[in-house]
C-alpha positions in Angstrom: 173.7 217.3 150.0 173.8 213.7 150.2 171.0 211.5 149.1 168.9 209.9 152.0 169.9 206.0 152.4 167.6 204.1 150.4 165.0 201.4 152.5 165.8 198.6 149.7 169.2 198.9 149.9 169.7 198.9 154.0 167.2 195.7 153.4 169.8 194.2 150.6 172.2 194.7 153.8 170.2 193.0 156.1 169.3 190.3 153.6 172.7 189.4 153.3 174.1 190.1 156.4 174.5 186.5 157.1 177.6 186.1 154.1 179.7 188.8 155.9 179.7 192.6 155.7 178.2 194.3 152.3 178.4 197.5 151.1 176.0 199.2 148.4 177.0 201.9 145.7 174.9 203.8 143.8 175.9 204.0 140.0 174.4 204.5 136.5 170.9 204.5 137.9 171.3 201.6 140.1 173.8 200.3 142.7 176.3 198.2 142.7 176.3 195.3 145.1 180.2 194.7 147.1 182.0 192.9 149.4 185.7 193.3 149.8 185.5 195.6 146.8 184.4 193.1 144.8 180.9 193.9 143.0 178.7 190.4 143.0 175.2 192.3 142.7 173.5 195.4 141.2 170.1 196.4 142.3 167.9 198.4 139.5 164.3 199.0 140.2 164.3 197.8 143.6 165.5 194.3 142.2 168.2 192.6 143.6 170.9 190.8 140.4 173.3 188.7 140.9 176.6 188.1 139.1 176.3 184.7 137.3 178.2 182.4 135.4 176.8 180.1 132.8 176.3 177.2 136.0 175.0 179.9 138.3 172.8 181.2 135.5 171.2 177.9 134.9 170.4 177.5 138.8 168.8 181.0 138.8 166.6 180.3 135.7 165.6 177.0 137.1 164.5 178.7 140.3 162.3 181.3 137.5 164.7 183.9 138.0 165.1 186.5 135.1 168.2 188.0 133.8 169.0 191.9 134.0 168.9 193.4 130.5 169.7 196.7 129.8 168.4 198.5 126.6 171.2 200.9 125.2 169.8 204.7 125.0 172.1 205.3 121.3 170.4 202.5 119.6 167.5 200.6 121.9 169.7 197.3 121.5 169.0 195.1 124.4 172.2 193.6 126.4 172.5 190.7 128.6 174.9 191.8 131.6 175.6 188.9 133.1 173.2 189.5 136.1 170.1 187.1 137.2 167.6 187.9 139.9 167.8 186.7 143.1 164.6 184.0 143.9 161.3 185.4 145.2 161.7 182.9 148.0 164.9 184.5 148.8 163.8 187.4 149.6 162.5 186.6 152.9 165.0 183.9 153.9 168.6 185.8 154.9 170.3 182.0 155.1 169.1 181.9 151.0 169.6 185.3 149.9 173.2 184.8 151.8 173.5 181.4 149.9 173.0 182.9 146.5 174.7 185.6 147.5 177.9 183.5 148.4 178.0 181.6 145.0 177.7 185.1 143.0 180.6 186.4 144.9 182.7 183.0 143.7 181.9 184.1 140.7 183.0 187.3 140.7 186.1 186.7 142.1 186.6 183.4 139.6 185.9 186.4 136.4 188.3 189.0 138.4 191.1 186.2 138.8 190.3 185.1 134.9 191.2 189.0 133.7 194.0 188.8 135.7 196.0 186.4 134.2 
C-alpha cells in the first residue's frame, strides 16, 4: 500500500512552484528534491537542503543557513554532503525559496556536466 503524500513535501512543491515543475522522492529516510531528473534538494526532518557549491555554500551560511550532515551508522563519522538549508525567510516567500532554488539547480547540473566529461 502506498504511503500517504507527505504535507512538507506537497508544501516543498508549492514553495517552489514558481522555478517550474518539481517532483519529490522519497529515499534513504528522506527525499530527494528533482526537476528534470536532476536532484538539487533533499528534505530530512522536515528541512528543506539545497545542493551547493563552494559560492552557493558561502551565500547560504551568510544568510545562517546550516549544512546537512549525516552521521555514518558503521562508525558514527560525521559527513558533509554537500547540502545547506534553505533560509528561514524563505520559507514563506515562494519568489525566494524559487530563487535559491534556481541557483541549487545550476549547480547540480554544473556537477552533472563536470562527471560527464
Amino acid at each position: 500500500m502506498a504511503k500517504p503524500p507527505d504535507p512538507f513535501h506537497e508544501f516543498v512543491i508549492e514553495l517552489l512552484g514558481p522555478m517550474g515543475p518539481v517532483s519529490i522522492r522519497r529515499m534513504f529516510g528522506g527525499a530527494g528534491v528533482f526537476r528534470d531528473g536532476l536532484m538539487f534538494g533533499l528534505i530530512v526532518d522536515d528541512t528543506l537542503f539545497l545542493k551547493t557549491d563552494a559560492a552557493l555554500r558561502a551565500e547560504l551560511e551568510a544568510e545562517g543557513c546550516a549544512p546537512f550532515i549525516w552521521v555514518r551508522p558503521s562508525d558514527g563519522a560525521e559527513v558533509d554532503m554537500g547540502y545547506v538549508s534553505l533560509p528561514a525567510d524563505a520559507l514563506d516567500e515562494p519568489d525566494a525559496a524559487s530563487a535559491w532554488g534556481r541557483k541549487a539547480f545550476e549547480v547540480a547540473l554544473a556537477a552533472k556536466q563536470k562527471k560527464r566529461k
